[in-house]
C-alpha positions as CSV (number, residue, x, y, z in Angstrom):
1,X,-32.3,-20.1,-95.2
2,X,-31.2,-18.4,-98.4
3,X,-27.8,-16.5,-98.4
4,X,-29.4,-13.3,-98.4
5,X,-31.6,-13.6,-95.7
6,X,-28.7,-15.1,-93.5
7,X,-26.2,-11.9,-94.4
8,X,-29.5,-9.8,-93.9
9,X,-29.7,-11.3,-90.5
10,X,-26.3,-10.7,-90.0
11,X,-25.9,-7.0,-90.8
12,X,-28.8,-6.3,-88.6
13,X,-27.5,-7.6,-85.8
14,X,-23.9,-5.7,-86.5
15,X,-26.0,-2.5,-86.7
16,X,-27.8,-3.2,-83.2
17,X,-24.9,-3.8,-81.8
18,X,-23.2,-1.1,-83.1
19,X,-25.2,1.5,-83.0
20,X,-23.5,4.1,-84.9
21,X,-26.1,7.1,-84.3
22,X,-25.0,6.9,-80.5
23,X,-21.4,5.9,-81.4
24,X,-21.4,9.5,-83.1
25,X,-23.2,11.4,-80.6
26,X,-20.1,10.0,-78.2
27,X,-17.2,11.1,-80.3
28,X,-19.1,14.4,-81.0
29,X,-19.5,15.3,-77.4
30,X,-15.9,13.3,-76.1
31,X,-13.9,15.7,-79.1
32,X,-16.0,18.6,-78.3
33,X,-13.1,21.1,-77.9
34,X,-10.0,20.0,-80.2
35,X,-9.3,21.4,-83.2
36,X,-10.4,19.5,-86.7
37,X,-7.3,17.7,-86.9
38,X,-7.3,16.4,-83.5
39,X,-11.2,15.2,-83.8
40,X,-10.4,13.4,-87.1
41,X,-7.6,11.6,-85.7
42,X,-10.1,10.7,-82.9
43,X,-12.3,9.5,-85.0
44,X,-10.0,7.4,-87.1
45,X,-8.2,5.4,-84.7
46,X,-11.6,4.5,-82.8
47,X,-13.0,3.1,-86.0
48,X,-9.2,1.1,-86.6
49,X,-10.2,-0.3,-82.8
50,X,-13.5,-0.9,-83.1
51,X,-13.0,-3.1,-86.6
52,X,-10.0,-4.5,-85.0
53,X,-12.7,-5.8,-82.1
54,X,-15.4,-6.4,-84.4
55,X,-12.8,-8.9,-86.6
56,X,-11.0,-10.2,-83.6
57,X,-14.3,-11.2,-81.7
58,X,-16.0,-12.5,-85.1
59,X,-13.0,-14.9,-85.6
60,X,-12.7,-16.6,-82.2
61,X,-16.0,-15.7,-80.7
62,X,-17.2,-19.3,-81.2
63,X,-13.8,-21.1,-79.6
64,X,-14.3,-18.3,-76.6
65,X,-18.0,-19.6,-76.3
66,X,-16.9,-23.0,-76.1
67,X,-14.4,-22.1,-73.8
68,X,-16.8,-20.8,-71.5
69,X,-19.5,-23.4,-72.3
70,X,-22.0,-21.3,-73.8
71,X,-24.5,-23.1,-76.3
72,X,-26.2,-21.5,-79.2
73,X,-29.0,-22.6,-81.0
């Protein structure tokens, strides 16, 4: 598999699981009555957690699968 077609792969599968069209719709209706300021600040510490998860998960998700002795294919 060529390096494109393998980040390819990759990025779809970060956008399923992401699902930033739902993610937004959530913030939307969760910040519906602050002000601008507060909803910004909202928005930019749940994007700081969420890429804190994303990076902490895609840097020891294969020791915590064979922690839990999960195979992959």
């Amino acid at each position: 598999m060529t390096a494109f077609l393998y980040l390819g792969r990759i990025f779809s599968y970060l956008f399923l699981l992401l699902t930033p069209l739902s993610a937004l719709a959530a913030v939307v209706s969760l910040t519906k009555g602050l002000p601008l300021e507060a909803r910004i600040k909202t928005a930019r510490q749940a994007c700081i957690i969420s890429t804190g998860m994303l990076l902490f998960f895609a840097l020891t998700g294969e020791l915590l699968f064979k922690f839990l002795n999960i195979s992959t294919p």
